[in-house]
Each structure stands twice: as structure tokens, then as C-alpha cells.
C-alpha positions in Angstrom: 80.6 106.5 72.2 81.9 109.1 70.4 85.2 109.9 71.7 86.3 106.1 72.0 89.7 105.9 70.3 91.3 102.9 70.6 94.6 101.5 69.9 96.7 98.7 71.0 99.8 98.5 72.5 101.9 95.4 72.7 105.4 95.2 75.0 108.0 93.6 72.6 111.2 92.1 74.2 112.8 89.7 71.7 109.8 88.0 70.4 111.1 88.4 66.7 109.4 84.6 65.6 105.8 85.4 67.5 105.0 89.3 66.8 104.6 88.7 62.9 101.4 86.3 63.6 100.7 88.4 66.4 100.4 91.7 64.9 98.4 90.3 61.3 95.6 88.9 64.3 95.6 92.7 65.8 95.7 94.7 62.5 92.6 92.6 61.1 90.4 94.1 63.8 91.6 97.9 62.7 92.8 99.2 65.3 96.2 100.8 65.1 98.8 99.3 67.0 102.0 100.4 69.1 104.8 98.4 69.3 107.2 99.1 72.1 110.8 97.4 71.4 111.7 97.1 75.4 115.6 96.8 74.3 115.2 94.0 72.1 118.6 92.7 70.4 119.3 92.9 66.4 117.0 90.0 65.0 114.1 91.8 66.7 114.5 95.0 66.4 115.3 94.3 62.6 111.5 92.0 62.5 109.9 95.5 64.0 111.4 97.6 61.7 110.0 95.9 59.0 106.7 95.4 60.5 106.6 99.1 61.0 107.4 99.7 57.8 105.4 97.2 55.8 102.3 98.4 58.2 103.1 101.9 57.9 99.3 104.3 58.8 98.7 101.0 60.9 102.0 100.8 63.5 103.8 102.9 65.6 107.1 101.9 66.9 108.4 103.4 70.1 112.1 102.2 70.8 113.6 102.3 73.9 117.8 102.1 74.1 118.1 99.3 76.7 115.5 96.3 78.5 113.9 98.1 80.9 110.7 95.8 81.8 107.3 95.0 80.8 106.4 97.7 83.1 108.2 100.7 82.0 107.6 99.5 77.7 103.8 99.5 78.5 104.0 102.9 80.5 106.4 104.2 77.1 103.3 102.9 75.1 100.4 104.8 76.9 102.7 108.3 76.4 102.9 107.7 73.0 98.7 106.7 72.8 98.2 110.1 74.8 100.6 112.4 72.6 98.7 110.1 69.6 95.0 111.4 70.8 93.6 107.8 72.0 91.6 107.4 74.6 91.7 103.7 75.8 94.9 101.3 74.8 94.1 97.3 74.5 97.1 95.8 76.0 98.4 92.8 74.9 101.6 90.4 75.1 103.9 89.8 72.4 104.3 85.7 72.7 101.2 84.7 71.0 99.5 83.5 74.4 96.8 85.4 74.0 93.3 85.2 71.3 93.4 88.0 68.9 90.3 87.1 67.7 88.6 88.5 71.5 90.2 91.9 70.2 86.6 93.0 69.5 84.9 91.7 72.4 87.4 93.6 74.2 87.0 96.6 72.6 83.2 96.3 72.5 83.3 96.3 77.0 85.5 99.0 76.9 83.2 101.2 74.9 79.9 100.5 76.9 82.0 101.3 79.6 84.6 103.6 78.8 85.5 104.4 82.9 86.3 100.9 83.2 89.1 98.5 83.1 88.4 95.2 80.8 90.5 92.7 82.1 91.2 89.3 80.6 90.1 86.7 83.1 92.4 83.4 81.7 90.8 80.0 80.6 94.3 77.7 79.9 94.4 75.1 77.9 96.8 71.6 78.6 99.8 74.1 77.7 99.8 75.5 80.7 102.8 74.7 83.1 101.2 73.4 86.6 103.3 74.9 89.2 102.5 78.6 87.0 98.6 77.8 87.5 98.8 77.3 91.3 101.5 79.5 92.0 98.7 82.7 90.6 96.0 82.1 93.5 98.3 82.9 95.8 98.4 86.7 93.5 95.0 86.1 93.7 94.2 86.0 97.2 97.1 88.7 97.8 94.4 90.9 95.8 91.5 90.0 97.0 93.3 90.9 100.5 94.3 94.1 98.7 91.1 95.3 97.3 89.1 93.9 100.2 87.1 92.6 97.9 86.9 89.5 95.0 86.3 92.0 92.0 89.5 91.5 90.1 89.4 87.8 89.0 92.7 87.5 87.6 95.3 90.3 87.6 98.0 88.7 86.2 96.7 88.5 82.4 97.9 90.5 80.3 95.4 91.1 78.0 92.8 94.1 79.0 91.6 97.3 78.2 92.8 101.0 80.3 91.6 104.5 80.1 94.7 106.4 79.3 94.0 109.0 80.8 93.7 107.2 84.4 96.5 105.2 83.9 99.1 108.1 83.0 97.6 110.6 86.0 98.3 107.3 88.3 101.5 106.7 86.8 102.7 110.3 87.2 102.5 110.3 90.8 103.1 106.6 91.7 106.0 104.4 91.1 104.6 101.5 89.7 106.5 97.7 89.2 108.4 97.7 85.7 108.4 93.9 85.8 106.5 91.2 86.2 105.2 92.7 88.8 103.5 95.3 86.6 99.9 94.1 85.9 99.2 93.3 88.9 100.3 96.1 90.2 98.9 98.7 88.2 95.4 96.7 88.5 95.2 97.0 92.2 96.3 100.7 92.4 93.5 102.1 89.5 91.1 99.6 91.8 91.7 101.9 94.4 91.4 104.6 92.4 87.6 104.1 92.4 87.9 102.4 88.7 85.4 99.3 88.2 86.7 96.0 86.9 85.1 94.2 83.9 86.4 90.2 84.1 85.7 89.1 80.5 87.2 85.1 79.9 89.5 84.6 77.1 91.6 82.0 76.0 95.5 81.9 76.9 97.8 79.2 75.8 101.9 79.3 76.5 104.0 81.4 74.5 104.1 80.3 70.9 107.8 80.6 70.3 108.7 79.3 73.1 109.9 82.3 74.6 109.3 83.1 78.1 111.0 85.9 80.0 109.7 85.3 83.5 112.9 84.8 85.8 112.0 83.2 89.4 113.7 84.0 91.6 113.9 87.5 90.8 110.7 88.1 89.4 109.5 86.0 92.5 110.9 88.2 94.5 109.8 91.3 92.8 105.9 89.9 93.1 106.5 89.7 96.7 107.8 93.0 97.7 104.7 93.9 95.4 102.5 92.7 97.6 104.0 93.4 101.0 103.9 97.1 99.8 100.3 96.8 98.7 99.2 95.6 101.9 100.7 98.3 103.5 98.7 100.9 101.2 95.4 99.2 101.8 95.4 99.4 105.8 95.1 103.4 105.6 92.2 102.7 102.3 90.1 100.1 104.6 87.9 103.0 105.8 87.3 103.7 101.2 87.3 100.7 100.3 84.4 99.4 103.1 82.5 102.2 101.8 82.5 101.5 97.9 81.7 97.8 99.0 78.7 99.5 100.5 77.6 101.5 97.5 78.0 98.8 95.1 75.5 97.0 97.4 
């Protein structure tokens, strides 16, 4: 399509041994990247300096003073892809979890169908920590609850593909979680939106570097009060929400 411009954005919180290796994966593809230093400390936010200067015409850095969340550093990214003229951002975490080499399968779903989300539906490998693996089904059936249907296979990954445009008119008017809690979050509420969901299966291994900045009780706690208040703003969308199931049939 014509007036696909994509770029990638990747949320960068202290990840100064992964994002080297993780950024020469992303640049080989061509797209330009964004990298959004969520309040990293010195030894990071010296790495993305350099990055962004050694990739200068390939990478944007957006710099925010303090940690604020995943959340709010992906949000920070999609202003900068909007005031940039893109028109669909490839999200992707920082860690080295995630393939780079799906980058074009990716971008190649998002472009037949540019209205769409492409969300990364997770195959793990043995790196995966057990009580992690079980403890997403119960996100899963929360959303399945919450969507009232079993569109969204995994909404948890962090690798995926939005139209800006829908996520920034959502964001204006709706708080959305600035955490952990963000992907799922944000998935659900463009879902409801009337946005379709394309599942594509990519590989995911645990974070390269050893760096993971999940916290559990609070982000625990976070995911739950996520949910509660997502259940709460399905019960008035049941009457929506039957009826798409209806079209789509």
C-alpha cells in the first residue's frame, strides 16, 4: 500500500548489554527505529547515545527525565512516529527475547492489512520460567472474558504491529496502564475499538542479558486491577461486542 510507513519503536530501560544486538537485527530489515530511554541510568543512556549517533538517518532517540513504565515509553514512541509521518510502529522489547529476523513477516501482515493489529502470538523455548508460562492463561482467559471472544491469542507479547493513528486517538482519551500492565491493556481496549487481531507465532526466548524488570507483587497487582477494570468496561460493550461476533460469522 502506498501510504504504509513503518518504523519501529523499542522501550529501553537499562538494557545497555542487549539493545546493541538488538537494534543491528532491527536496522538490517530498513526500517527506522525509535528508541525510547524510559529513565535509564548512565551506562545506558551513554550505549544509546552512541547507538544514535553511530546510526544517525536510521535512529531516533526520545529521552525521558525519569522511569516512567513500559507503558508511558511506548506511548512517548508513537508521538514521536506521528510528529515523524509514520503510519504503523512495530513494537518490540529491548531484552533480546524476541526474533528480529520475523521483522518482515511482521511488517508484511501489517501491510495487507493496514487497519489491523499484528500481534506476536509466543512459541518459548526451554528458557522460559514455568510459573511465567502458566501464570499468562490466567491473562488469557481474563481476555477472552473481556473481548467475549478467543480472538487475541496472546496479549502479553510484546512484539506486534499498531496503526498509529488508532492507538494515539485511544490514548488521548483513555488512561491506559504504563506498566506491565500496558500490552495487555492497550490490546483489549483497540479490540473494542472495532480493530481486528492478526495472531502471527514467533519465537521468544528469556531476556538475553539477563535483565528482567518485571516486579511481582507490584506488577501482579497492577495486572489485576487491569483486569477488574476491564471487566467492568465490557458489561456495558456485551450488547457491541455480541454483534461484531455476529458479523464476523
Amino acid at each position: 500500500m502506498p501510504d504504509f510507513k513503518p518504523c519501529i519503536v523499542v522501550p529501553v530501560y537499562d538494557h545497555e548489554h542487549a539493545i546493541g544486538a538488538v537494534l543491528d537485527g532491527l536496522l538490517r530489515h530498513g526500517a527506522p527505529c525509535i528508541l525510547v530511554d524510559d529513565g535509564s541510568g548512565a551506562a545506558c543512556a551513554a550505549v544509546l547515545d552512541a547507538l544514535a549517533q553511530q546510526h544517525a538517518g536510521s535512529v531516533t532517540l526520545v529521552r525521558l527525565p525519569r522511569n516512567q513504565g513500559k507503558g508511558v515509553a511506548v506511548l512517548s514512541g508513537f508521538r514521536r512516529a506521528a510528529e515523524l509521518g509514520y503510519t504503523h510502529v512495530l513494537q518490540i522489547d529491548a531484552d533480546g527475547q524476541h526474533e528480529t529476523g520475523d521483522v518482515p513477516k511482521f511488517l508484511a501482515q501489517a501491510a495487507a492489512r493496514p487497519d489491523a493489529i499484528v500481534a506476536g502470538h509466543p512459541v518459548y523455548d526451554e528458557s522460559v520460567p514455568k510459573v511465567r508460562l502458566y501464570g499468562r492463561y490466567a491473562t488469557h482467559i481474563w481476555v477472552w472474558i473481556n473481548t467475549l471472544s478467543f480472538d487475541i491469542k496472546d496479549s502479553m507479547c510484546g512484539f506486534r504491529v499498531y496503526p498509529v493513528a488508532a492507538v494515539n486517538a485511544l490514548a488521548a482519551r483513555t488512561p491506559i496502564g504504563a506498566r506491565m500492565n500496558f500490552d495487555t491493556d492497550i490490546l483489549v481496549r483497540l479490540f473494542w475499538d472495532g480493530l481486528q487481531v492478526v495472531n502471527l507465532p514467533t519465537r521468544v526466548r528469556y531476556p538475553t542479558d539477563g535483565v528482567s524488570h518485571f516486579r511481582m507483587w507490584r506488577d501482579n497487582v497492577l495486572i489485576t486491577w487491569m483486569h477488574a477494570k476491564l471487566f467492568f468496561g465490557m458489561l456495558p460493550r456485551i450488547p457491541r461486542l455480541l454483534a461484531r461476533k455476529r458479523q464476523v460469522r
